[in-house]
N, C-alpha and C positions, 0 to 999 in steps of 0.2 A: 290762691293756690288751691288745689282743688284735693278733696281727699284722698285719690289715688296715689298723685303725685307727691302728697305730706307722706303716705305712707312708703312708696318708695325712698323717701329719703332719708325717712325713718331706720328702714329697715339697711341702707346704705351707711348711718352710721352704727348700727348694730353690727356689723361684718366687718369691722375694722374694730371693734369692741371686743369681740369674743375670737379671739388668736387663740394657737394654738397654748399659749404663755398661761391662759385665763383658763383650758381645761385642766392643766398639768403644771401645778405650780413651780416656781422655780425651784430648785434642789437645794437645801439647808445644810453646808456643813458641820456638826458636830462630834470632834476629835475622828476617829476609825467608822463613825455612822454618818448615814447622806437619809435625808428625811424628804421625800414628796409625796407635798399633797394632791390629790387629787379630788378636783372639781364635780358637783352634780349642777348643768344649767338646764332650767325650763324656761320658757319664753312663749307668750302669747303676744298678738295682736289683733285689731278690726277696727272694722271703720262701718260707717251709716251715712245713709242719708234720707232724709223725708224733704217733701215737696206738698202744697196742699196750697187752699186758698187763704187759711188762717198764717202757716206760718213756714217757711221755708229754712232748711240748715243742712250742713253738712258736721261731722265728727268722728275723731278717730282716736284710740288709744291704744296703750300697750302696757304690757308690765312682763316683769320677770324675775328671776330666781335665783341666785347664787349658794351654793351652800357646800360646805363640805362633804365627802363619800368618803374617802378612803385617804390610807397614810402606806405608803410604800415605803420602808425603813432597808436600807442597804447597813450591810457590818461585813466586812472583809468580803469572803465571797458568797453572802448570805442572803437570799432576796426574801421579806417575807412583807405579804399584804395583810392591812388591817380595814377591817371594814368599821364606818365609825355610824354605821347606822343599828345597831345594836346585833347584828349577825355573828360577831366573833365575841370571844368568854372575854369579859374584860380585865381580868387578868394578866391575861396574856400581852397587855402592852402596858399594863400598872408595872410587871417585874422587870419590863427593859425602862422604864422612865428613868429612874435611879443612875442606872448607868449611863445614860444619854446625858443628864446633867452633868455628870461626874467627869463624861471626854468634852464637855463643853467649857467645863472651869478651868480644866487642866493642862 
């Protein structure tokens, strides 16, 4: 198989990998609060190839990134985003935790 074609196939199960599900996680409910998170994805790929008289090969690779961004918290008719990459006071989602558990035992 030749490294174009590894990489297209590559890249063909990549796109069946990152749904729309995998940016915007599914919605958690907790009693009167609905919790989504939301996804940060990076993703690289490349491939190579050398030819010569000593040694010939083809190679290709990829890697990528998954990570948390944000938490979108619903409470009746209240939308508020959190940023979880240090942009918002953390505070401000320390004093709703409490209560999130509290509709979640309850």
């Amino acid at each position: 198989m030749s490294g174009i074609s590894e990489l297209e196939l590559l890249f063909d199960k990549i796109k069946v990998f990152f749904k729309s599900e995998t940016i915007m996680g599914k919605p958690i409910e907790a009693g009167n609060f609905i919790l989504i998170p939301l996804l940060s994805i990076s993703f690289g790929a490349g491939n190579g190839s050398a030819g010569g008289e000593m040694a010939k090969g083809t190679g290709s690779g990829a890697g990528g990134k998954v990570a948390p961004a944000a938490l979108v918290i619903i409470r009746d008719d209240e939308i508020r985003l959190f940023s979880l990459n240090g942009e918002n006071n953390p505070a401000e989602i320390s004093e709703l935790i409490p209560e999130i558990i509290s509709s979640m035992s309850g």
